[in-house]
C-alpha positions in Angstrom: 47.1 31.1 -0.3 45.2 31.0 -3.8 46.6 33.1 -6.4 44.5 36.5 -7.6 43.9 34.9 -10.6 43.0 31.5 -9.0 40.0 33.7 -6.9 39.0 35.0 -10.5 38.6 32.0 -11.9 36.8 30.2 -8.8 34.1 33.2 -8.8 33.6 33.2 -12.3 32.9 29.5 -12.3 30.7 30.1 -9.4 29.1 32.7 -11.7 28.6 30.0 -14.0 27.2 28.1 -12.1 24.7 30.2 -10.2 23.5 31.1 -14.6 22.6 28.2 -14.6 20.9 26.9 -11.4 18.8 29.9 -12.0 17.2 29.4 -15.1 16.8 25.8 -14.0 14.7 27.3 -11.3 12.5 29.2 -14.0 11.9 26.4 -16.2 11.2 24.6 -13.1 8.5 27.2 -12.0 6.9 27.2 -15.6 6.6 23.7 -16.1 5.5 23.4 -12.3 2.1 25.7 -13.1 0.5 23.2 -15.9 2.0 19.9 -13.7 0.0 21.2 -10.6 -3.1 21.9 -12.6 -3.0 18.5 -14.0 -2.7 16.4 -11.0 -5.2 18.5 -9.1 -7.7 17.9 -11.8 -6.8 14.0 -11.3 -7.7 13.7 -7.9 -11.5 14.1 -8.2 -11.7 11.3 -10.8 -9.5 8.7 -8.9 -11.2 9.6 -5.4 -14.8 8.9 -7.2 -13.5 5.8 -8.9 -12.4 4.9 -5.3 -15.9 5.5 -3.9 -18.0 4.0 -6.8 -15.8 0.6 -6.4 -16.6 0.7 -2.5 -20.1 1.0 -3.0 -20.7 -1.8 -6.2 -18.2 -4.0 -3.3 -21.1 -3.5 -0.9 -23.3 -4.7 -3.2 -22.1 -7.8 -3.8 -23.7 -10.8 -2.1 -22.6 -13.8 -0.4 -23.6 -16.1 -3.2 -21.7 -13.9 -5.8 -18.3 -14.2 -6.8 -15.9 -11.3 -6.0 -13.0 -10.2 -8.6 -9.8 -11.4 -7.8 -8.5 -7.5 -7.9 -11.2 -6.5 -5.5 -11.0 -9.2 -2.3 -7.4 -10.6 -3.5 -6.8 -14.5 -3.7 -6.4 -15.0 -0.1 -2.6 -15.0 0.5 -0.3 -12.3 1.2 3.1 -14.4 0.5 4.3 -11.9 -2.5 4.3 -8.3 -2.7 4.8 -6.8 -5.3 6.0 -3.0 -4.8 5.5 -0.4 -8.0 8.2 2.9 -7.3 7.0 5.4 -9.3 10.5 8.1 -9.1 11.4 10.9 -11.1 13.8 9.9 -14.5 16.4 12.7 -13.6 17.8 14.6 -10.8 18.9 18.2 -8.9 15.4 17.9 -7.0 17.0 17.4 -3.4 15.2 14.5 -1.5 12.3 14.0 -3.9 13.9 10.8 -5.7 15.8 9.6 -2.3 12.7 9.9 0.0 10.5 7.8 -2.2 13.1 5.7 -2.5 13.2 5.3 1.1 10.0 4.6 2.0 10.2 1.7 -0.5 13.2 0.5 1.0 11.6 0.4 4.4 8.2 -1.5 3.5 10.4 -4.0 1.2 12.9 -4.9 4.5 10.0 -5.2 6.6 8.4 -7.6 4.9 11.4 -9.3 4.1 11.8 -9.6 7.3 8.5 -11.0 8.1 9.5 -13.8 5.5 7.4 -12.4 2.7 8.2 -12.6 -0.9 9.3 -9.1 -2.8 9.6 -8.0 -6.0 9.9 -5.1 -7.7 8.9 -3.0 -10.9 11.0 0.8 -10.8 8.8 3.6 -12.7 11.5 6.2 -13.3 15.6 6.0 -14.0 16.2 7.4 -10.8 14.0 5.2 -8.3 15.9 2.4 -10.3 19.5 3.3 -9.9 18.6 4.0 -5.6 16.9 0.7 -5.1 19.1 -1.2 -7.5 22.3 -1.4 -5.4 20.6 -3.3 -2.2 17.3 -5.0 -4.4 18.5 -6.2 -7.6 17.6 -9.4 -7.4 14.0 -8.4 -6.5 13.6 -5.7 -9.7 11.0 -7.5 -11.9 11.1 -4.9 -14.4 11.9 -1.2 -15.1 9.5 1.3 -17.3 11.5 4.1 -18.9 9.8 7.3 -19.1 12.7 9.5 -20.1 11.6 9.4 -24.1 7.7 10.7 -23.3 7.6 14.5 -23.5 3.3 14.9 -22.3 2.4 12.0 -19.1 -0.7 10.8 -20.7 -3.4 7.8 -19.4 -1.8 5.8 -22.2 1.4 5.3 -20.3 -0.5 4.6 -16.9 -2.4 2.1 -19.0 0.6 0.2 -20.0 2.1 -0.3 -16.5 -1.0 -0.9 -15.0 -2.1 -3.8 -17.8 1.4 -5.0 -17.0 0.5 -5.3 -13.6 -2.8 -7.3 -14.1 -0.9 -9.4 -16.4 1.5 -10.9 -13.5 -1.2 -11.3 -11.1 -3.1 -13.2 -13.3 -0.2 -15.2 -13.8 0.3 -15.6 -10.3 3.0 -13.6 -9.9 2.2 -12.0 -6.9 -0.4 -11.7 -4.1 -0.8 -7.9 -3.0 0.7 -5.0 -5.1 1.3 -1.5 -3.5 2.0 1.9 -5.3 4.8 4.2 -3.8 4.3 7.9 -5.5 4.9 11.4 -3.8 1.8 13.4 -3.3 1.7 17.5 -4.3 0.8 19.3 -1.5 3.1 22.6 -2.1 6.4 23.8 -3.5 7.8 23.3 -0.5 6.4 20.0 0.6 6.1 16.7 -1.1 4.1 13.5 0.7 5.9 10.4 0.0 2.9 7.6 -0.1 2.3 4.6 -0.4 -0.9 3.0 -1.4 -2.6 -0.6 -1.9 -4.0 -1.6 -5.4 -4.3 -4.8 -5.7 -6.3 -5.8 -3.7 -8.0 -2.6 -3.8 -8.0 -1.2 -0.4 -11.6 0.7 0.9 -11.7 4.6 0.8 -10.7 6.5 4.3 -13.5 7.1 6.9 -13.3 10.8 5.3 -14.7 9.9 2.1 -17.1 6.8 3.1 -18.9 4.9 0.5 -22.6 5.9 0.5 -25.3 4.3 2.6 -27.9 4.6 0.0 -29.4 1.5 -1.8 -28.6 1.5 -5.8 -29.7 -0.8 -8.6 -26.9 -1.7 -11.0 -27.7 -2.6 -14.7 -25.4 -5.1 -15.2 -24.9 -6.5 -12.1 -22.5 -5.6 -9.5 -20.3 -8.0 -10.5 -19.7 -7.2 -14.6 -18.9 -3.8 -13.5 -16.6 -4.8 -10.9 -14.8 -6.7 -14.2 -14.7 -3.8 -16.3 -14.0 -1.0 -13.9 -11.5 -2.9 -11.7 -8.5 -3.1 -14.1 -9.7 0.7 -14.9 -8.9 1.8 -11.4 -5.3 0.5 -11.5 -4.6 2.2 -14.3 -6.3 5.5 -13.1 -3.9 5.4 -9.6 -1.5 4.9 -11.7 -2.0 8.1 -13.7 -2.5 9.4 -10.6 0.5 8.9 -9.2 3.0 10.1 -12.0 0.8 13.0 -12.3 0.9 13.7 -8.4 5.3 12.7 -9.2 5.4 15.3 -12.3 4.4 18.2 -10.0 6.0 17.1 -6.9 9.2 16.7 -9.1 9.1 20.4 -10.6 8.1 21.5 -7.4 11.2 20.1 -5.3 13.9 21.2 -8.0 12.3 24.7 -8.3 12.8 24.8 -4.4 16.2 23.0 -4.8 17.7 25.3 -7.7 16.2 28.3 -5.8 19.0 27.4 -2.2 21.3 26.6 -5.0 21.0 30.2 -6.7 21.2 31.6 -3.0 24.3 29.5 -1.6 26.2 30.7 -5.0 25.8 34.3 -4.4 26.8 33.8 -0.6 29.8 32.0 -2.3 30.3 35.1 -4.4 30.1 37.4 -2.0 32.8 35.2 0.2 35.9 34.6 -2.8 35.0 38.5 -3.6 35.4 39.6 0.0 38.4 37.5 -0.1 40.1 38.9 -3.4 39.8 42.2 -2.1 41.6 41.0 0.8 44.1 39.4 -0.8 44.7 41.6 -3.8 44.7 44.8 -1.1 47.3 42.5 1.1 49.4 42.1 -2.3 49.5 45.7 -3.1 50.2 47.0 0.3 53.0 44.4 0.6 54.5 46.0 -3.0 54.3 49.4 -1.2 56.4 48.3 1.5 58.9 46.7 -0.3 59.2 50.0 -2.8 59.6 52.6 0.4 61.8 49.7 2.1 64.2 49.8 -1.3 64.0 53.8 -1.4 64.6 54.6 1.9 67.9 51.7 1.8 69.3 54.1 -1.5 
């Protein structure tokens, strides 16, 4: 049996501890407001960029060359997967789950026979995937040093990206992000950019006839490497809030299992400490009734 002071010091570490998971939680829930505004205001721009590429894709004609990024180069040997994660932890299973679903899509095509490879966004994603795909990590982007997620940061990835496949390095590129839905729930995704995939029958390109100055084509050139860059921002905006929201939830069952562990070693050193003192009392009537 622990010692009274032993109990003392176990629920005063617990104490400690529950200080601190707490105002974890609070930072969490601050920073969590602004995040969510920001990737809310994201979604409009990278749904329309979505729907204006579908529609200049409809335009193009049989005798016109398609971009590379848009139709792909007609093989779909190498994949190359981009794991956006978040760069630290205590958010329960919002690292681990994207992690997972990464995992998953790179053995099934490995099993297939296709080629994978790699690029981690985030310390965390890198350090889950590392210890069963190190081989097939191409690269790793640190984002610990960058205080405000801006498009600049997307940008760089995403011309990264463009860079191998013009190289050759790979055939069909796929983002893996967690979308913000609430507090409580974060949507690990996965979505196709390269080649870029066609909206969902919800948000359908538009039937109507348009007349592009340039052509279809030039715009394709110039918005196309755009696009990646804006799912890119997307995504680490959609991973900022999905991050704070997941370790607000997680500190918040941390805070609450460490006052039920209070109240337990406190029910206990009563117990024990009552147990001590009653035992004394014996043992002093025991020794005055013996003289």
């Amino acid at each position: 049996m622990a010692s009274l002071k032993d109990l003392r010091n176990r629920i005063a570490s617990v104490k400690a501890t529950q200080k601190i998971t707490k105002a974890m939680q609070m930072v969490a829930a601050a920073k969590l407001r602004r995040a969510q505004t920001a990737a809310e205001a994201a979604r409009p721009y990278a749904e329309k960029m979505e729907l204006v590429l579908a529609n200049l894709s409809r335009g193009i004609g049989p005798d016109m060359p398609a971009p590379a990024l848009l139709k792909g180069n007609g093989q779909q040997q190498t994949h190359l997967l981009v794991v956006c994660t978040g760069e630290r932890g205590l958010c329960g299973a919002f690292n681990s789950s994207i992690a997972r679903l990464a995992r998953d899509k790179a053995n099934a095509l490995l099993a297939e026979g296709k080629t994978v490879k790699i690029v981690c966004v985030g310390k965390k994603g890198y350090d889950l995937l590392r210890r069963q795909f190190e081989k097939h990590i191409i690269d790793f982007v640190d984002l610990r040093a960058v205080r405000t997620l801006g498009y600049v940061n997307a940008q760089a990835i995403g011309d990264k990206i463009i860079e191998r496949y013009g190289k050759g390095e790979f055939d069909v590129a796929t983002l893996f992000f967690s979308r913000f839905r609430s507090v409580i729930q974060q949507i690990p995704t996965a979505q196709q950019i390269i080649p870029a995939e066609a909206p969902a029958a919800g948000g359908a390109a538009s039937a109507a006839a348009y007349d592009y100055e340039p052509e279809e084509g030039a715009i394709l050139d110039d918005l196309l490497p755009r696009n990646i860059s804006v799912q890119i921002f997307k995504a680490l905006l959609e991973n900022q809030a999905s991050f704070y929201g997941a370790q607000m939830s997680a500190m918040d069952n941390a805070t609450r299992n460490a006052g039920d562990m209070i109240k337990k070693q406190t029910l206990t050193y009563n117990r024990t400490r009552q147990a001590m003192i009653t035992k004394e009392l014996i043992e002093i009537i025991s020794g005055a009734e013996a003289l």
